[in-house]
N, C-alpha and C positions, 0 to 999 in steps of 0.2 A: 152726565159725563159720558163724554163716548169713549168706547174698547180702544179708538186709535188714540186719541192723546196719551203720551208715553212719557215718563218721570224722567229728567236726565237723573242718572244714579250720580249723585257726590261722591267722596272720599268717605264721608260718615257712613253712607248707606253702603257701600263696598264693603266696608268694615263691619258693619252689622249682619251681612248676607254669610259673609266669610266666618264668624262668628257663629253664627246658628249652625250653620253648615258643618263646623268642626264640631261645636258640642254635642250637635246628633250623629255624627259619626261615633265619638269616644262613648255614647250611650247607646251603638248597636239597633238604630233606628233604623227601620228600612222605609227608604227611599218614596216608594210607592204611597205609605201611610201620609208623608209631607206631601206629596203632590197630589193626594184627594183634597187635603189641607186648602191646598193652593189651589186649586179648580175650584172648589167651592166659594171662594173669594175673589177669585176672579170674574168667575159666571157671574155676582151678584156688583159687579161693579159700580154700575148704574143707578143701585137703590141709594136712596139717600139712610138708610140704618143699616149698611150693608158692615162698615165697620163691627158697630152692637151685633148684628148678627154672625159675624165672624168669632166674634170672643165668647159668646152663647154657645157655637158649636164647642170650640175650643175647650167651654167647659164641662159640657153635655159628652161629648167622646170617651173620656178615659169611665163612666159608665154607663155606656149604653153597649149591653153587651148583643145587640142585634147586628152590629159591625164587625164583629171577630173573628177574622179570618186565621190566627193559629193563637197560639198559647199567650205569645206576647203582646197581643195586638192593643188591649187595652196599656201598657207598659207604657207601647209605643206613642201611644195618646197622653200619655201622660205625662210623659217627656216632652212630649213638643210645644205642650201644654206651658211646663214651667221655661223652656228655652223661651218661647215667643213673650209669654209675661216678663221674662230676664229683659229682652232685648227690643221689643219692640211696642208695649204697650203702652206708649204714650203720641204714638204715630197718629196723627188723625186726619192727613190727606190720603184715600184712598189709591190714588195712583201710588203714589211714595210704597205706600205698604204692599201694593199687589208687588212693583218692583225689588223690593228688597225681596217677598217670598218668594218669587217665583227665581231667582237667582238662587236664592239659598238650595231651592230642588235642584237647580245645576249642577252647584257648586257640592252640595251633596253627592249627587253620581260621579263628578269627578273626583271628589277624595277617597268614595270607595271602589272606582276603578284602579286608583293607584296606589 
């Protein structure tokens, strides 16, 4: 799969972006922690277990404490942890999923911009 083929986002997937988005704003997530999230899965877009490998970090994060950059950082893994299993773990086109995350990191800085 190449980086340029690009997912048209549906209504569903609007909805799902917007949805992550909100629930890790009301859970004080910062921003940054999802968009490692989201580089991480996008960088590996290509691989064919790049999915498997996504959900592995996912789960591996909220302990591995060689990633902890303040008090909350493990929290913040583990919130995104159970948002992304809410909302997105039955996704299994790679493009589809990198679109929806990578939206949700937008649409995150815009809800805690405003």
């Amino acid at each position: 799969m190449r980086i340029t083929e690009r997912h048209k986002m549906s209504g569903e997937d609007w909805e799902l972006a917007h949805k992550i988005a909100s629930e890790l704003v009301r859970k004080g997530v910062d921003v940054n922690e999802l968009a490692k999230v989201f580089t991480y899965l996008r960088a590996r877009i290509a691989q064919p277990d790049a999915i498997n490998s996504f959900w592995l970090l996912l789960g591996r994060l909220p302990k591995a404490r060689a990633f902890v950059r303040s008090g909350r950082t493990l929290e913040y893994y583990r919130d995104i942890k159970e948002v992304c299993e809410k909302h997105i773990k039955g996704i299994k086109d790679m493009r589809q999923l990198v679109a929806i995350l990578g939206w949700s990191v937008r649409l995150l800085k815009y809800h805690r911009s405003v």
